[in-house]
C-alpha positions in Angstrom: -15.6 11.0 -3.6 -13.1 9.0 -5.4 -11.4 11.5 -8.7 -12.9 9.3 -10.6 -16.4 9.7 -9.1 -16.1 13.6 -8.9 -15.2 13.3 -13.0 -18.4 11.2 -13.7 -20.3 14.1 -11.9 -19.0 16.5 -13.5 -19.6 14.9 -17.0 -22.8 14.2 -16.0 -24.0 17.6 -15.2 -24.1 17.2 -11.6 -21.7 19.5 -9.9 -20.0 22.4 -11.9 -16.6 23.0 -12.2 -15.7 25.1 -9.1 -17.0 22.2 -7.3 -15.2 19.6 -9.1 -12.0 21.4 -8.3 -13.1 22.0 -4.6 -12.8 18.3 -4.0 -9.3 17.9 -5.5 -6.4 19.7 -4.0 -6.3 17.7 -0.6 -7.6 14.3 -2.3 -4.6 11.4 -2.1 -2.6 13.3 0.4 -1.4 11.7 3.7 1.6 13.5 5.6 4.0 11.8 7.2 6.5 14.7 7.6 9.4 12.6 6.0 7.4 11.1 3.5 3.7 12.3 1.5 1.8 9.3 0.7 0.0 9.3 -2.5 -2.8 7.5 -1.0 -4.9 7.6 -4.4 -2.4 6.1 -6.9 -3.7 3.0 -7.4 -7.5 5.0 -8.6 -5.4 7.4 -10.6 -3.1 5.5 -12.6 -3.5 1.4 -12.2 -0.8 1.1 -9.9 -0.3 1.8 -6.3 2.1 4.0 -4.3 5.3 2.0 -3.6 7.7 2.0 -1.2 11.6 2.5 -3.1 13.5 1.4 0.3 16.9 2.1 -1.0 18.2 5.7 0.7 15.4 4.7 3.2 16.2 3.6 7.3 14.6 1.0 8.2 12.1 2.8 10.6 11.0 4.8 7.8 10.2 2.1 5.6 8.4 0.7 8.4 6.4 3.6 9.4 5.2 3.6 5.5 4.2 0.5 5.4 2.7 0.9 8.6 0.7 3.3 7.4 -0.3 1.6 4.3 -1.7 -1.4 6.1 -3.5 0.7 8.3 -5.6 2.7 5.3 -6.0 -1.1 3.4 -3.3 -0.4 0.6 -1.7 -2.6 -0.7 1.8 -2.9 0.1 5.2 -3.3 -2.4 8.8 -2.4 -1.1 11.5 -3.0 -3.8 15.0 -2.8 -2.8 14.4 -4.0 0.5 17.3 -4.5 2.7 17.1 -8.4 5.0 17.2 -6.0 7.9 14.3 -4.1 6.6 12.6 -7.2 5.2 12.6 -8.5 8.9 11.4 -5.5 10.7 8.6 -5.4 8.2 7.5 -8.7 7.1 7.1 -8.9 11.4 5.4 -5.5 11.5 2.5 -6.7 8.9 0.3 -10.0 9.6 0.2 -11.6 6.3 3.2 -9.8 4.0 6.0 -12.1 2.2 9.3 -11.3 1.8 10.5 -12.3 -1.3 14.6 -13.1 -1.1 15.8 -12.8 -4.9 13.7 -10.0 -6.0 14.5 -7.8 -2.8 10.7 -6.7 -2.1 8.3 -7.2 0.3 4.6 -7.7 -0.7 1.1 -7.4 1.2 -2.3 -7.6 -0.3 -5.7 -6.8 0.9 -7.5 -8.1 -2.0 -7.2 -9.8 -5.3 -6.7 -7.1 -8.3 -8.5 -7.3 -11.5 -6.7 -10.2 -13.5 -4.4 -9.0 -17.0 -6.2 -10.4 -20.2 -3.3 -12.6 -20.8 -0.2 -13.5 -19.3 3.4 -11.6 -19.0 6.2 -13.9 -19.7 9.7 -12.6 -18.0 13.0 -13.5 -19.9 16.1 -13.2 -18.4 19.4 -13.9 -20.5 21.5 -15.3 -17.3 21.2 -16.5 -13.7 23.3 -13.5 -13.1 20.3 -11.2 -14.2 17.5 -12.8 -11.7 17.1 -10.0 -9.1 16.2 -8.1 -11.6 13.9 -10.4 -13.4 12.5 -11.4 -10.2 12.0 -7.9 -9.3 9.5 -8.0 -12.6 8.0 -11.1 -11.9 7.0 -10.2 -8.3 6.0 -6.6 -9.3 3.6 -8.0 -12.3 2.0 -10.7 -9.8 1.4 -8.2 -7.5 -0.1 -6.0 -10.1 -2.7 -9.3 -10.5 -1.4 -10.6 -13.6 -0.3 -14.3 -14.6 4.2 -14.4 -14.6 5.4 -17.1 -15.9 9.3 -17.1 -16.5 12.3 -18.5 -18.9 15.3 -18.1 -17.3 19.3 -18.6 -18.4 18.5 -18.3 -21.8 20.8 -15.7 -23.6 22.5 -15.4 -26.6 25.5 -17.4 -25.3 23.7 -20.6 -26.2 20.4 -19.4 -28.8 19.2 -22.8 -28.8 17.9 -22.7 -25.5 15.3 -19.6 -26.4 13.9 -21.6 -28.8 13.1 -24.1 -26.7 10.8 -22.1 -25.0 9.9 -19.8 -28.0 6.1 -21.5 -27.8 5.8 -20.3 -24.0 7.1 -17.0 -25.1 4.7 -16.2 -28.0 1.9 -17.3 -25.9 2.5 -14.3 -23.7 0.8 -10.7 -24.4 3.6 -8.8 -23.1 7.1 -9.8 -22.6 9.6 -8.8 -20.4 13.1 -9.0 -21.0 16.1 -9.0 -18.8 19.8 -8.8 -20.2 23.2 -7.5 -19.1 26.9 -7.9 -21.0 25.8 -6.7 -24.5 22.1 -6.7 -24.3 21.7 -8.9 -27.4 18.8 -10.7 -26.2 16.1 -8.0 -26.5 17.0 -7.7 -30.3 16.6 -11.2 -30.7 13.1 -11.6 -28.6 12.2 -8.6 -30.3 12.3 -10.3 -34.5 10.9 -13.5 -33.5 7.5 -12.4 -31.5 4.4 -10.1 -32.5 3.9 -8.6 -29.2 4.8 -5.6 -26.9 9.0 -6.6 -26.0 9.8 -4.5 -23.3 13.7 -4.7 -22.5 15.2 -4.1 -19.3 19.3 -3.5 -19.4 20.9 -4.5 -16.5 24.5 -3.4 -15.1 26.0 -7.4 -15.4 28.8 -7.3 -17.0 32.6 -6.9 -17.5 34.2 -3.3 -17.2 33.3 -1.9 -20.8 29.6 -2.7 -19.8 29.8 0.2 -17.8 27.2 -0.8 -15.3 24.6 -1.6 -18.2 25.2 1.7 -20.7 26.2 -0.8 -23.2 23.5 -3.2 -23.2 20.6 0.3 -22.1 22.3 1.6 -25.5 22.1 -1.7 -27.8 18.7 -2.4 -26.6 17.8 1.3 -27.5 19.5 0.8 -30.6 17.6 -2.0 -31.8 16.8 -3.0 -35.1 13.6 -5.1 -34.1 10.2 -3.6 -33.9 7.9 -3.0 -31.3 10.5 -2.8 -28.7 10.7 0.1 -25.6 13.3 0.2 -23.0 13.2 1.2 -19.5 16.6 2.2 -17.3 19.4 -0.1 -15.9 18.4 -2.6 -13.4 14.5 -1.7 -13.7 12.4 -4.4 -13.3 9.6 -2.7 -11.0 9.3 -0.1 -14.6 9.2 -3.0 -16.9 6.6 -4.6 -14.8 4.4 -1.7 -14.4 4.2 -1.1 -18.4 3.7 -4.8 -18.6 0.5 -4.7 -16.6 -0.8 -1.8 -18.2 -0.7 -2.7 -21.6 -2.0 -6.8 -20.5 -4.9 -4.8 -18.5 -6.4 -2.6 -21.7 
């Protein structure tokens, strides 16, 4: 039984407590000796275990994802080396390795769709493996991406060129290095969820994106969160949450 199943049992009167727990300890647990996969996740929380490559050799990150396939779940790797992309993408029939963002992605089935779509917003081509981190994490999380790309402060007049696409969105992602203006700004023209993601772009008093995490967590504009420097995969997975209530 899934946790979820041994919960509606126990709601419903069917198994008492001691039992419920019984079935617990063990659930989601698959040893690998250098790893513990969290084979439950996805049941549990809405998204799947991941694979975070970086720190990783390549023959552990294929073992993983070896595993994965072989107990049907669905497989993302962020931070993916080419070396490791190759190994894997030629372990798995079927998975995509996707350049920009740095992952790898396999799917055994379709997930159930967001409610709307998340649009990603990055302020300059500089910032796109981080975007595109977001954007492949949210499609593989089974929600409609659509992204605006090159659009920061610098040059305003090109966000509102795509303000309509923007405001059509039910979550929005967005992506900024150098000061991190751009969240702010998103922020005080839309009425929906703005979740910012600093990223360490930028000159030396950027400080490898404390000054644009620190302006976005300073900003004036409401409805705004923040996740850490360079997170995309974060942003992405509180993006399909909050499109999937």
């Amino acid at each position: 039984m899934s946790p979820r199943e041994i919960l509606e049992k126990y709601k419903a009167g069917e198994i008492d407590l001691t039992d419920a727990l019984s079935h617990l300890p063990d659930r989601g647990i698959e040893e690998m000796g250098f790893a513990t996969l969290d084979t439950d996740r996805q049941e549990r929380t809405g998204v799947p275990e991941v694979i975070y490559a970086s720190g990783k050799t390549t023959e552990q990150v294929c073992l993983i994802a070896r595993r994965m396939y072989e107990k049907g779940i669905d497989i993302l790797a962020t931070r993916v080396s080419p070396e490791m992309a190759e190994a894997v993408v030629n372990m798995i029939p079927g998975s995509n390795y996707h350049a920009l963002a740095r992952a790898v992605t396999w799917k055994k089935e379709n997930d159930t769709p967001g409610k709307g779509s998340i649009v990603v917003v990055a302020a300059g081509t500089s910032d796109l493996p981080v975007a595109e981190e977001a954007v492949v994490t949210a499609r593989f999380l089974g929600n409609k991406v659509e992204s605006v790309y090159d659009v920061g402060v610098a040059g305003i007049h090109r966000l509102f060129n795509k303000l309509d696409m923007i405001r059509s969105a039910r979550v929005i992602i967005v992506v900024a290095g150098m000061e991190g203006a751009l969240a702010s700004v998103v922020g005080g023209l839309v009425d929906r969820p703005v979740i910012g993601v600093p990223t360490s772009i930028g000159y030396g008093a950027n400080f490898q994106g404390l000054s644009a995490l620190l302006a976005m967590l300073n900003s004036c504009a409401s409805g705004i969160s923040v996740v850490n420097i360079d997170n995309g995969f974060g942003a992405a997975c509180q993006a399909s949450l909050i499109n999937k209530l």
